[in-house]
C-alpha positions as CSV (number, residue, x, y, z in Angstrom):
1,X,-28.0,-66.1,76.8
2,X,-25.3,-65.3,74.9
3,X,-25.8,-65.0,70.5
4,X,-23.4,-67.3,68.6
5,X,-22.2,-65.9,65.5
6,X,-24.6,-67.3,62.2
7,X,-22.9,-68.5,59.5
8,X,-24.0,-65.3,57.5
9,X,-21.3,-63.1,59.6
10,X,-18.1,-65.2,59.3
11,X,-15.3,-64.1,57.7
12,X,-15.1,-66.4,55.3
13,X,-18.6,-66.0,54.1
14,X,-18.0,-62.5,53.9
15,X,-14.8,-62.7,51.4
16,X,-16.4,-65.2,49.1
17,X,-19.3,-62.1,48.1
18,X,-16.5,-59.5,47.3
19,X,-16.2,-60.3,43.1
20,X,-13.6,-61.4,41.0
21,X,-9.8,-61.9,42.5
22,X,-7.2,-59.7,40.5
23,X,-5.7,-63.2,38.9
24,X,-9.2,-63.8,37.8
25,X,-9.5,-60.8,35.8
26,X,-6.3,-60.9,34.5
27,X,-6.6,-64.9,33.1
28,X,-9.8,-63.6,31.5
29,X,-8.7,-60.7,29.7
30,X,-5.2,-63.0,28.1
31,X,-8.0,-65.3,27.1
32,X,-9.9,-62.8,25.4
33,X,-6.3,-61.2,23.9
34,X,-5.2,-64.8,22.4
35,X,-8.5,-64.9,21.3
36,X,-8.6,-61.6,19.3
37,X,-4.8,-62.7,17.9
38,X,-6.1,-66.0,16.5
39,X,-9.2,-64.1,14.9
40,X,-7.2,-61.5,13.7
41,X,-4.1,-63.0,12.1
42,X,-6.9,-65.9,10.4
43,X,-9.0,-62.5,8.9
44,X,-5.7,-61.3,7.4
45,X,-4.6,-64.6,6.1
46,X,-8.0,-65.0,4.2
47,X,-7.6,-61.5,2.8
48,X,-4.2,-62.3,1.4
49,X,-5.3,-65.3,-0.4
50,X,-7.3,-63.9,-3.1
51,X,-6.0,-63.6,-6.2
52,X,-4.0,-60.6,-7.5
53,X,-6.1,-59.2,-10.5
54,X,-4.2,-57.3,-13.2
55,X,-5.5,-54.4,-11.0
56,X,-3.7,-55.3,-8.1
57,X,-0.8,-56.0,-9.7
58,X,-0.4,-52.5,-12.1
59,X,-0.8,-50.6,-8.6
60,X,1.3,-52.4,-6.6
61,X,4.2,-52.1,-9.8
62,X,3.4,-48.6,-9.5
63,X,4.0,-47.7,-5.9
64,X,7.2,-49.8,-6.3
65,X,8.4,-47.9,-9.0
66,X,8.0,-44.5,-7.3
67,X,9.3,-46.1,-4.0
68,X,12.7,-47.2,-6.5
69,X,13.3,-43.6,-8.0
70,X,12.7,-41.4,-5.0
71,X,14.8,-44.1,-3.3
72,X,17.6,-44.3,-5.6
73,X,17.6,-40.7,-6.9
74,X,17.2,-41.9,-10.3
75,X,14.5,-42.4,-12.9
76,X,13.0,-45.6,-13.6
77,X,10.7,-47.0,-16.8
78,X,8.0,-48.9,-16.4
79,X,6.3,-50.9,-19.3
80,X,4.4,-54.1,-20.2
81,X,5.2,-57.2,-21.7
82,X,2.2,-58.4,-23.7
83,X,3.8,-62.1,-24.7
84,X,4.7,-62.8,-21.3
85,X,2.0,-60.6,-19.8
86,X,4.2,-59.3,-17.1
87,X,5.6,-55.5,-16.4
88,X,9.1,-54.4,-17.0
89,X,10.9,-51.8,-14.3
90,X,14.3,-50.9,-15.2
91,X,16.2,-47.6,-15.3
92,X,15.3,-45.0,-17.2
93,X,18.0,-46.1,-20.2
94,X,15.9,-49.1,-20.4
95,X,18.8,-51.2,-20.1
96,X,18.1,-54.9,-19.4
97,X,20.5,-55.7,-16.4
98,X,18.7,-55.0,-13.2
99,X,15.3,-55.4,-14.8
100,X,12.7,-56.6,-12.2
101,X,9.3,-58.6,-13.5
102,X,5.7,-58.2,-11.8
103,X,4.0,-60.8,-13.8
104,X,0.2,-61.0,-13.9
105,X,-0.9,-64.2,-12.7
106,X,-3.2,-66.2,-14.8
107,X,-3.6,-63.4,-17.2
108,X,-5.5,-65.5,-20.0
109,X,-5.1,-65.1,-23.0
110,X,-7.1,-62.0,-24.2
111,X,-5.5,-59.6,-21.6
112,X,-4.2,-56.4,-23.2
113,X,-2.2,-53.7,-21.3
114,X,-1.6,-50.5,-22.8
115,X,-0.1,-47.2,-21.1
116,X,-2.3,-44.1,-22.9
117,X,-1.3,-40.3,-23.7
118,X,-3.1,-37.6,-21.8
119,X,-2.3,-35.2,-24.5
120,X,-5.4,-33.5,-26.2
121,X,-6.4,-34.7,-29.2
122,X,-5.5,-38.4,-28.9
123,X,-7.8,-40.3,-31.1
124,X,-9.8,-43.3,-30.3
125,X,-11.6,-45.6,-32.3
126,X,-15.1,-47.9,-31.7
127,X,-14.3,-51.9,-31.2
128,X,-16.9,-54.1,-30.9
129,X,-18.9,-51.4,-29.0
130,X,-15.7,-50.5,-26.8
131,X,-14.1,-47.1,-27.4
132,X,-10.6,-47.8,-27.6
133,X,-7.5,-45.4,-27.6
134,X,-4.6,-45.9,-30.2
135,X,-2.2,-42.9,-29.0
136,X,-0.3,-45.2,-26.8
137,X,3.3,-44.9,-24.8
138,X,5.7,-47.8,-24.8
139,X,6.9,-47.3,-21.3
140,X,6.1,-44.3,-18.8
141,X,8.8,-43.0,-16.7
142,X,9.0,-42.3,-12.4
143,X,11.0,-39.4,-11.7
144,X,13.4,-39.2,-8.7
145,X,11.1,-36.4,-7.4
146,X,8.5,-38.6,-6.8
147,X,6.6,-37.7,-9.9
148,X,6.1,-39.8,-13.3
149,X,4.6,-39.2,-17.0
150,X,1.4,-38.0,-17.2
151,X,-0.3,-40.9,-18.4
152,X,-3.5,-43.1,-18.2
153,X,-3.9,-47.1,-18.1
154,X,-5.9,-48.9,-20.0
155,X,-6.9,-53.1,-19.4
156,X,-8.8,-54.8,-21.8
157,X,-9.9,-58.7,-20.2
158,X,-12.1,-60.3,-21.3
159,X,-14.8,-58.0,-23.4
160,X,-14.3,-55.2,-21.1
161,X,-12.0,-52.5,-21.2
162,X,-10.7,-50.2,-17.9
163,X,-9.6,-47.2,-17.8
164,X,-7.0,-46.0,-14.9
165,X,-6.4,-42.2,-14.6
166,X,-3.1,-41.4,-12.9
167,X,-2.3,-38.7,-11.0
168,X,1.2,-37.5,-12.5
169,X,2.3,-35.2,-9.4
170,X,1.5,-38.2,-6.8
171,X,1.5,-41.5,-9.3
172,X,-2.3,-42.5,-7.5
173,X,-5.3,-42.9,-8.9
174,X,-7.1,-40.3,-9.6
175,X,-10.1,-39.3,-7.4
176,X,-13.2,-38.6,-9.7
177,X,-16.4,-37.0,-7.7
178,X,-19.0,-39.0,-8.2
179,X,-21.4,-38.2,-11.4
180,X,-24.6,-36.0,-10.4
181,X,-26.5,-37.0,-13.3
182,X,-26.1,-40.8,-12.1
183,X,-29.3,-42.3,-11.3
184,X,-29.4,-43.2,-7.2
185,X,-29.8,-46.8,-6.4
C-alpha cells in the first residue's frame, strides 16, 4: 500500500504559511509613509493659520533685525509706528530708503507699543490700576555683533499691559525662574 501525499505536505500549501512577501511589506510601509506626509503637512498648515498676535510679530521683527546687522555688518534701528501700528527697521542713521514694515495685523485701535529703558531709576506711574513706565526709547538699535540696546517691551491691548524683558547680549527673551512664593495649582 503505498501513502499518497495529503494535501497538508504539498509545496504549495507549504509556501502560502511562510508570512508576508517582501512587496507586501514594502506597499504597506509607503502606505503608512504617504499617510504620515498627509497628516503631517495638514498639522503644520493649521498651525500656520492662526493669527500673528502683536507678540508674534515684535519677536519675529526682532530675530530679523539681528539676522540683518550680523548679516550686513552694520547696525540697524528698530522702532514702532503707533498711527499705522506697524514696526520700522532701517539702518542705524534712520534714513527712510530701505526701510522695511512688519505691520501688526488687526491691531485695533487701543494697541500701544512702547520700547522701555532698563536704566535704574526709570519712573513709572499707576493707570487705571496698571503700572505703566514713561522713560521710553524711540527706536532700539541691533549691533553688527549680534547684540542690541539694552531695553525692555512694553504692549498695552486691550486693558492689559505686557512686559517683554530682552536679553541685550542675545536679543531673546529673557528666561525668568519661576516665582517660589507662587501658589501651586
Amino acid at each position: 500500500m503505498s501513502a499518497s501525499p495529503g494535501p497538508s505536505s504539498s509545496p504549495f500549501r507549504r509556501a502560502a504559511c511562510r508570512g508576508f512577501t517582501l512587496l507586501e511589506v514594502l506597499l504597506a510601509l509607503a502606505i503608512i509613509a504617504l499617510i504620515a506626509s498627509v497628516l503631517v503637512g495638514g498639522s503644520a498648515s493649521l498651525l500656520s493659520d492662526r493669527a500673528l498676535t502683536p507678540t508674534d510679530v515684535f519677536w519675529k521683527t526682532v530675530q530679523e533685525c539681528r539676522k540683518a546687522a550680523l548679516k550686513t555688518g552694520t547696525d540697524v534701528r528698530l522702532a514702532f509706528e503707533p498711527k499705522d501700528k506697524k514696526f520700522l527697521v532701517s539702518d542705524a542713521s534712520g534714513r527712510e530708503a530701505g526701510t522695511q514694515e512688519y505691520p501688526i495685523p488687526s491691531p485695533g485701535d487701543d494697541l500701544v507699543f512702547t520700547f522701555l529703558t532698563t536704566q535704574k531709576g526709570a519712573s513709572m506711574i499707576l493707570l487705571g490700576g496698571v503700572a505703566v513706565e514713561t522713560q521710553t526709547l524711540p527706536f532700539v538699535t541691533f549691533y553688527s555683533d549680534g547684540t542690541c540696546t539694552p531695553f525692555r517691551a512694553q504692549i498695552q491691548r486691550n486693558g492689559g499691559v505686557t512686559a517683554l524683558a530682552i536679553d541685550p547680549w542675545t536679543c531673546a527673551a529673557v528666561l525668568t525662574p519661576a516665582d517660589p512664593n507662587a501658589p501651586s495649582p
